[in-house]
Backbone as JSON Lines, residues from 0, in Angstrom:
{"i":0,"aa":"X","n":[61.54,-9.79,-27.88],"ca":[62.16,-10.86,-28.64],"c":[62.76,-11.85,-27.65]}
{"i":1,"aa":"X","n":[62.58,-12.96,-27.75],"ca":[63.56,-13.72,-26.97],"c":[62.63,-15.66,-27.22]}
{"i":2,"aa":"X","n":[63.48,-16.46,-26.53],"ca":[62.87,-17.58,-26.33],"c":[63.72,-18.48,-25.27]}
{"i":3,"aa":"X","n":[63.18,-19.45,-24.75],"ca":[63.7,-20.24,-23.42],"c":[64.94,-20.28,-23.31]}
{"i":4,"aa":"X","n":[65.53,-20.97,-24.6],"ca":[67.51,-21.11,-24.66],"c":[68.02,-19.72,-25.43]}
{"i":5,"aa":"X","n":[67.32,-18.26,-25.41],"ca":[68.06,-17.47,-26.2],"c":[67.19,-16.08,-25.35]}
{"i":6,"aa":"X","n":[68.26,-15.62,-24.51],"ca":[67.55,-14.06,-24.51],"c":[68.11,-13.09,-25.56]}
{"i":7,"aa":"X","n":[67.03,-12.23,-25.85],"ca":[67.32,-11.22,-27.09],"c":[67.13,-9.8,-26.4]}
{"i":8,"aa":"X","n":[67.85,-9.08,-26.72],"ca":[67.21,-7.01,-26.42],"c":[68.07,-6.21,-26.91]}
{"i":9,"aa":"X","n":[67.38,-5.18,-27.21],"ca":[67.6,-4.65,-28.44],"c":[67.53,-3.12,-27.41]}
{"i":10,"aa":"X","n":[68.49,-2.49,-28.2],"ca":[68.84,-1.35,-27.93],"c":[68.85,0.03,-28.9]}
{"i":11,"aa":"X","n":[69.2,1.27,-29.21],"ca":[68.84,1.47,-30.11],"c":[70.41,2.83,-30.34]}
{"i":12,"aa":"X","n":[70.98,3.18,-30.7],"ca":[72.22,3.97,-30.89],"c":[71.71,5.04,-32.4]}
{"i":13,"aa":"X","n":[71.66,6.66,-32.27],"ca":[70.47,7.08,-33.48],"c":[70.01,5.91,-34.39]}
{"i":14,"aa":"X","n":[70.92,5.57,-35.42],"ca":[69.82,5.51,-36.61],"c":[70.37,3.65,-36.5]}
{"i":15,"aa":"X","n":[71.03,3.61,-35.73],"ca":[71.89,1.87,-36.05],"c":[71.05,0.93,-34.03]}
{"i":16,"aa":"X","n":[70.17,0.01,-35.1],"ca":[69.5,-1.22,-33.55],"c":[70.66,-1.64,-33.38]}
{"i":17,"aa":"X","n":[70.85,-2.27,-32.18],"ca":[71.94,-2.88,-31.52],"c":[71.16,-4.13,-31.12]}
{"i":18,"aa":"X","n":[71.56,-5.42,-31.35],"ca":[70.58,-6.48,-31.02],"c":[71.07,-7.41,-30.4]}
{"i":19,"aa":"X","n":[71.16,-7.9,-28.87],"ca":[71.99,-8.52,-27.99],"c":[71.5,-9.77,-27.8]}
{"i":20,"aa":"X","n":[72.21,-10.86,-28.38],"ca":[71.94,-12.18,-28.1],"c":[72.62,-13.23,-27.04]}
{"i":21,"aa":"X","n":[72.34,-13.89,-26.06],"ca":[72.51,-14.38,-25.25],"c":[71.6,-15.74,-24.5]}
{"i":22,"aa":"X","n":[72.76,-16.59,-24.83],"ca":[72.33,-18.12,-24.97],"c":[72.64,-18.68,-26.54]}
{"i":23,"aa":"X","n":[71.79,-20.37,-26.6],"ca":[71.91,-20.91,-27.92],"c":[71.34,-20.35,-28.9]}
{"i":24,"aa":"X","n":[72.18,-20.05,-29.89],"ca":[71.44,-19.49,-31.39],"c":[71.05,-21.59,-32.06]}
{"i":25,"aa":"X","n":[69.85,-22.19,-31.79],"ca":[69.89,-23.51,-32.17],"c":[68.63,-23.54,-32.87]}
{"i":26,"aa":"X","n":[68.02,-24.77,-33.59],"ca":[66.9,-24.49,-33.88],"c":[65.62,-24.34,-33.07]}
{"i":27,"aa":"X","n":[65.73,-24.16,-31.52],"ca":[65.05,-23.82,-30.86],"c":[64.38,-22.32,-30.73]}
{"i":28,"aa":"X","n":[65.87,-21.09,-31.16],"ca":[65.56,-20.21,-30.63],"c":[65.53,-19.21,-32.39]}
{"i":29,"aa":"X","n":[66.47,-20.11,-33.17],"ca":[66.61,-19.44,-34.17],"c":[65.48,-18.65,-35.15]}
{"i":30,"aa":"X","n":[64.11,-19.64,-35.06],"ca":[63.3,-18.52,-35.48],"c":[62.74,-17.07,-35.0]}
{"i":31,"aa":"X","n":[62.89,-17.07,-34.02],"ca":[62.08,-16.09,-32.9],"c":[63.1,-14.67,-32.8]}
{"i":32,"aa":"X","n":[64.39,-15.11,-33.67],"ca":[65.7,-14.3,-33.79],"c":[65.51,-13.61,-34.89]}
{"i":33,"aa":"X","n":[64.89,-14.54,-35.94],"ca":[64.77,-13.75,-37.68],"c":[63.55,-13.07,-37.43]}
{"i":34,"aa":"X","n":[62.25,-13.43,-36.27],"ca":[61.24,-12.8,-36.29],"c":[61.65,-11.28,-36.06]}
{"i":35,"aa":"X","n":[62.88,-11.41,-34.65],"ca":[62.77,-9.89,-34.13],"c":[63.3,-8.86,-35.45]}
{"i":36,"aa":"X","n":[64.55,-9.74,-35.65],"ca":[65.09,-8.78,-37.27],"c":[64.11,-8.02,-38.27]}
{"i":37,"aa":"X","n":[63.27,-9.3,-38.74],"ca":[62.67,-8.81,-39.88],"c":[61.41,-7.76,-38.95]}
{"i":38,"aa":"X","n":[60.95,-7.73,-37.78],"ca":[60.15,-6.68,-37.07],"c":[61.44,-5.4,-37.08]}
{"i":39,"aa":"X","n":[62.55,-5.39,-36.82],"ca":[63.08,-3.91,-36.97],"c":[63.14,-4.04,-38.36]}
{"i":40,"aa":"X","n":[63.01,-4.36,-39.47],"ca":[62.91,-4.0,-40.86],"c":[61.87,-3.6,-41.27]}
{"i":41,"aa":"X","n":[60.66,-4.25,-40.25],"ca":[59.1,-3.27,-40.91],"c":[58.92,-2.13,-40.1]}
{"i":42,"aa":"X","n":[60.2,-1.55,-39.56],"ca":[59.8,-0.53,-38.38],"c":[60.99,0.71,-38.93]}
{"i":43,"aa":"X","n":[61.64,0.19,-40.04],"ca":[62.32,0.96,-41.23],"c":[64.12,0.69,-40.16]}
{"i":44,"aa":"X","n":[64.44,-0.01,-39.76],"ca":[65.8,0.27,-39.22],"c":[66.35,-1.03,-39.44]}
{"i":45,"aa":"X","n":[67.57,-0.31,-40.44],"ca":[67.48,-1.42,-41.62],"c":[69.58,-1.12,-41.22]}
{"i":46,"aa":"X","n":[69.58,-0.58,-40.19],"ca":[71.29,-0.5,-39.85],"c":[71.36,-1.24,-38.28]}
{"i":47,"aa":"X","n":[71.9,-2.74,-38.6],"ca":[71.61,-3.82,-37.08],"c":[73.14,-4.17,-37.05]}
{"i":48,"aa":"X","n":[73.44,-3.92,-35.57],"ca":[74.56,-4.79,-34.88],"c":[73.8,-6.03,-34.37]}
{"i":49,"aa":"X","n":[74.23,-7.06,-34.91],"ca":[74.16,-8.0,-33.69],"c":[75.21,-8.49,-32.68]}
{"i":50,"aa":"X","n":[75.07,-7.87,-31.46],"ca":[76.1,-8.38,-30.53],"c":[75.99,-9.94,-30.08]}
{"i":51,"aa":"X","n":[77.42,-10.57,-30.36],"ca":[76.79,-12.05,-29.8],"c":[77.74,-12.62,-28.75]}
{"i":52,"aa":"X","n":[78.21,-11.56,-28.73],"ca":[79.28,-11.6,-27.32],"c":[78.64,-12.97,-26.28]}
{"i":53,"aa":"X","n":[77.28,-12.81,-25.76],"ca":[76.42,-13.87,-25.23],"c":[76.11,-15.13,-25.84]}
{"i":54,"aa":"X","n":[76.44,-15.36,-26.91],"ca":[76.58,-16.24,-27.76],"c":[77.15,-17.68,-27.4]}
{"i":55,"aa":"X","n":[76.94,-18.8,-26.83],"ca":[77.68,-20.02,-26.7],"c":[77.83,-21.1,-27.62]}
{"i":56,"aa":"X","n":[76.49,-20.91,-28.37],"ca":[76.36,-22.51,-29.14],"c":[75.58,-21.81,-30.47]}
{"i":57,"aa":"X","n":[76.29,-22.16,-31.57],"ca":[75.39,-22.15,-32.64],"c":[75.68,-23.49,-33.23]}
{"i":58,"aa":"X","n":[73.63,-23.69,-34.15],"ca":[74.01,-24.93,-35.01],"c":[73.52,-24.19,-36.48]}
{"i":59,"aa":"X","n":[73.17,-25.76,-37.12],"ca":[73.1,-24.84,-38.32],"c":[71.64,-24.35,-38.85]}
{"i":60,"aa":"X","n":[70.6,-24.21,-37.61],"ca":[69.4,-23.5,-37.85],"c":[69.86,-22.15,-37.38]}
{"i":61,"aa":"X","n":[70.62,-21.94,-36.49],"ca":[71.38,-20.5,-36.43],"c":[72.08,-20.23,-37.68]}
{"i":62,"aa":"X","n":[72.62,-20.53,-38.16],"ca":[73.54,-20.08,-39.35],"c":[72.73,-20.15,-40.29]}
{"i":63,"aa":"X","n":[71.45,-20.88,-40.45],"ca":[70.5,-20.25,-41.48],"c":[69.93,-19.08,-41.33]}
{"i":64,"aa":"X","n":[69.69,-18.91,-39.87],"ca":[68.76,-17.84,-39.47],"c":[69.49,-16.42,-39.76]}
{"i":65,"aa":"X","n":[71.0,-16.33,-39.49],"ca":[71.71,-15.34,-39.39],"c":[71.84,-15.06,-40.99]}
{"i":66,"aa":"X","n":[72.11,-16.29,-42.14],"ca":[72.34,-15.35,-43.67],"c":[70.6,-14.98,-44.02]}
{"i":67,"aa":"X","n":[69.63,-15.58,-43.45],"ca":[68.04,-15.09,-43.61],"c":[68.1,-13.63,-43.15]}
{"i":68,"aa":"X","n":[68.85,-13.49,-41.83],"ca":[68.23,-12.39,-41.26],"c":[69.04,-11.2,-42.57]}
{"i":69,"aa":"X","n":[70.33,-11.79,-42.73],"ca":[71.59,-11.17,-43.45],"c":[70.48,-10.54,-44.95]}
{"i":70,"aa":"X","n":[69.9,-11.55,-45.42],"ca":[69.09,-11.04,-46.43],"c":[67.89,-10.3,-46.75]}
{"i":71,"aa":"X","n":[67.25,-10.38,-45.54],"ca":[66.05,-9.47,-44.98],"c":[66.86,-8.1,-44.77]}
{"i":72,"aa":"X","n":[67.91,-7.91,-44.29],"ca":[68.36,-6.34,-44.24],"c":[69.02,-5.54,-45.64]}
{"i":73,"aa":"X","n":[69.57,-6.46,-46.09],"ca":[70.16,-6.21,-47.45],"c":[69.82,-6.07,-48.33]}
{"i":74,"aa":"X","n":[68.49,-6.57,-48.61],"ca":[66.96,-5.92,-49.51],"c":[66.58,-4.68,-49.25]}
{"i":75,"aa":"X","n":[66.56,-4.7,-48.1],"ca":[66.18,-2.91,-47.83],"c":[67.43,-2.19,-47.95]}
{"i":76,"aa":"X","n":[68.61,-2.63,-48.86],"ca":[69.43,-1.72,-48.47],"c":[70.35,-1.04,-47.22]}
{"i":77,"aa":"X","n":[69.97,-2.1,-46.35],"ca":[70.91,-2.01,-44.81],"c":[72.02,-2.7,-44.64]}
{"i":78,"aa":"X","n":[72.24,-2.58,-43.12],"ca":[73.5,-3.31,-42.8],"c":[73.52,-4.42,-42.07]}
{"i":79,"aa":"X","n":[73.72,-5.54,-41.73],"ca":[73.91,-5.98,-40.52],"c":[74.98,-6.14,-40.56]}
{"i":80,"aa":"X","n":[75.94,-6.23,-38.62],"ca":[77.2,-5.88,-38.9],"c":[77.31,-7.12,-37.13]}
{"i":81,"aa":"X","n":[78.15,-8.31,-37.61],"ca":[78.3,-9.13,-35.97],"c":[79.44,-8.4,-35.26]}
{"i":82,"aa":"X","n":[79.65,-8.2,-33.47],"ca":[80.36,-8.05,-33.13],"c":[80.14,-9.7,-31.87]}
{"i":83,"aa":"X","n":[81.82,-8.88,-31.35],"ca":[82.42,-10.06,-30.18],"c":[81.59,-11.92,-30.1]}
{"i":84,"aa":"X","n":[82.06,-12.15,-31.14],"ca":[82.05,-13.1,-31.0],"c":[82.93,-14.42,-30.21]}
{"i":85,"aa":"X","n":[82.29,-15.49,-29.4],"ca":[83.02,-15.86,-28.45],"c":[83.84,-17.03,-29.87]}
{"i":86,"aa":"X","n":[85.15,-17.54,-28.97],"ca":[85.89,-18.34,-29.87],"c":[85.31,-19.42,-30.29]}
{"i":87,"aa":"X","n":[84.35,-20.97,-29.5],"ca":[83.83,-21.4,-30.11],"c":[82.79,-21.21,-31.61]}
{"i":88,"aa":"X","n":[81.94,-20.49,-31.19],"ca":[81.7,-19.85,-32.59],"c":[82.0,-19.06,-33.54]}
{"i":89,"aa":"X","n":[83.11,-18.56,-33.11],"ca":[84.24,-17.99,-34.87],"c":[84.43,-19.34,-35.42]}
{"i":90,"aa":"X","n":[84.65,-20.76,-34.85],"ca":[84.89,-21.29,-35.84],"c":[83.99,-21.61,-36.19]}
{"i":91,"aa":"X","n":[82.74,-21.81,-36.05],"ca":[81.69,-22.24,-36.87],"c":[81.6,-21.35,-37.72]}
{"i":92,"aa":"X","n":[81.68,-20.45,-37.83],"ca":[81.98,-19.16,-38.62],"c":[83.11,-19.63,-39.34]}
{"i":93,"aa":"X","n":[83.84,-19.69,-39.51],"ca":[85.33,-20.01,-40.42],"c":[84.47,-21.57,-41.2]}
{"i":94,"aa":"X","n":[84.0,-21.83,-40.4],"ca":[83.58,-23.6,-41.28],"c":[82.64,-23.01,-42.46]}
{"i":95,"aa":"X","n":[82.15,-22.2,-41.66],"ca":[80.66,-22.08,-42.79],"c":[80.73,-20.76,-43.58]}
{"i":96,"aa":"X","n":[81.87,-20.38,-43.25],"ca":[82.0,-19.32,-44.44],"c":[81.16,-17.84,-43.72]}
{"i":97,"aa":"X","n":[80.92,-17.76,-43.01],"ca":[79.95,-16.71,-42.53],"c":[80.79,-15.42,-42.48]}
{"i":98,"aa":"X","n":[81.62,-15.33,-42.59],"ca":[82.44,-14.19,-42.0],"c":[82.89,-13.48,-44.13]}
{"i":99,"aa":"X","n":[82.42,-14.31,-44.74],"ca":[82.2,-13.98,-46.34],"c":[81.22,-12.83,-46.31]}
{"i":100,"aa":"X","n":[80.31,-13.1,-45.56],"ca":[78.78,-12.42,-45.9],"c":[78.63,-11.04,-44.74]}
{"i":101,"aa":"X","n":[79.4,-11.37,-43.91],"ca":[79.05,-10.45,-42.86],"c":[80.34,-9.91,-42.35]}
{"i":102,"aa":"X","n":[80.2,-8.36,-41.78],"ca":[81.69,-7.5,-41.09],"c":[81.28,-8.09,-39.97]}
{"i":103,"aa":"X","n":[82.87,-8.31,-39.64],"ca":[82.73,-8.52,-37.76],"c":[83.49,-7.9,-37.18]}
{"i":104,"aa":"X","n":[83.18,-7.35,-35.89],"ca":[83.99,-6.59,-35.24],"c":[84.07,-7.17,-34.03]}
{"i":105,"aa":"X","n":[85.75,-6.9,-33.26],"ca":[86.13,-7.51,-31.83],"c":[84.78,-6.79,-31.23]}
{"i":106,"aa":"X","n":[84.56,-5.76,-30.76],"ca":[83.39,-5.16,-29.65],"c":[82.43,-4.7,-30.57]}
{"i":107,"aa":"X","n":[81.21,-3.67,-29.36],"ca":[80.19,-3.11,-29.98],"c":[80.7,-1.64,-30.33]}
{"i":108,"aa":"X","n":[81.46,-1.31,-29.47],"ca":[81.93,0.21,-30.09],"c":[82.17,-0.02,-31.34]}
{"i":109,"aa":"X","n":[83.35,-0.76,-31.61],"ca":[83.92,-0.79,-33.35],"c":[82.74,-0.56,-34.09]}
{"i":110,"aa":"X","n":[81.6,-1.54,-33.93],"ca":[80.81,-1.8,-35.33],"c":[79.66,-0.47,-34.86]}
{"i":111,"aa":"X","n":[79.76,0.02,-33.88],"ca":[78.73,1.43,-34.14],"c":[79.85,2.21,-34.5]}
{"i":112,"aa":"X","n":[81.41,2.81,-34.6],"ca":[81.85,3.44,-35.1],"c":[81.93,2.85,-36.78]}
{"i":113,"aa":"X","n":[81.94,2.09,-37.01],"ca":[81.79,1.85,-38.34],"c":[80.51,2.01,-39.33]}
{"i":114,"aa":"X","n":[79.36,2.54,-38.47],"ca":[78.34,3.2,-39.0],"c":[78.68,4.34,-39.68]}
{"i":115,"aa":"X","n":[79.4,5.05,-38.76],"ca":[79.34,6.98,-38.57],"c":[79.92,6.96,-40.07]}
């Protein structure tokens, strides 16, 4: 998974992907982000952290991509769950309501202990 302004990798903790984003979530990279998602949903792993700790810039083809991806897991009955998010983008998050739709956690530990 990945594209020029966005590296992606994915990790795997038992039954919960861990999905590490780093760079712009923009409309450059944002499709290639819902691609990798909805590929761990046809691969049945339907419990996703996305870490965005790496995270600098979102616009609002990211914030489409993220309630898309949000709805591709939630059909199957999964989770997606954001951690560490940097401060510029909590507030895009607070603007757009995102933090309605999705748990966020300060780190990645929290949101894999919030699997168990």
């Amino acid at each position: 998974m990945g594209d020029m302004g966005m590296e992606v990798s994915e990790a795997n903790a038992n039954d919960v992907s861990i999905v590490a984003l780093n760079g712009r979530l923009d409309a450059a990279s944002a499709k290639s982000v819902l691609a990798g998602i909805k590929e761990l949903v046809k691969r049945n792993r339907f419990n996703i952290i996305l870490d965005m700790s790496g995270v600098e810039f979102i616009d609002s083809a990211g914030v489409g991509i993220l309630l898309a991806s949000y709805r591709a897991v939630d059909a199957k009955g999964g989770a997606l769950k954001i951690c560490a998010i940097q401060n510029q983008v909590k507030s895009i998050f607070s603007l757009t309501r995102l933090s309605e739709f999705f748990e966020i956690f300060s780190d990645r530990a929290s949101a894999e202990k919030d699997f168990d």
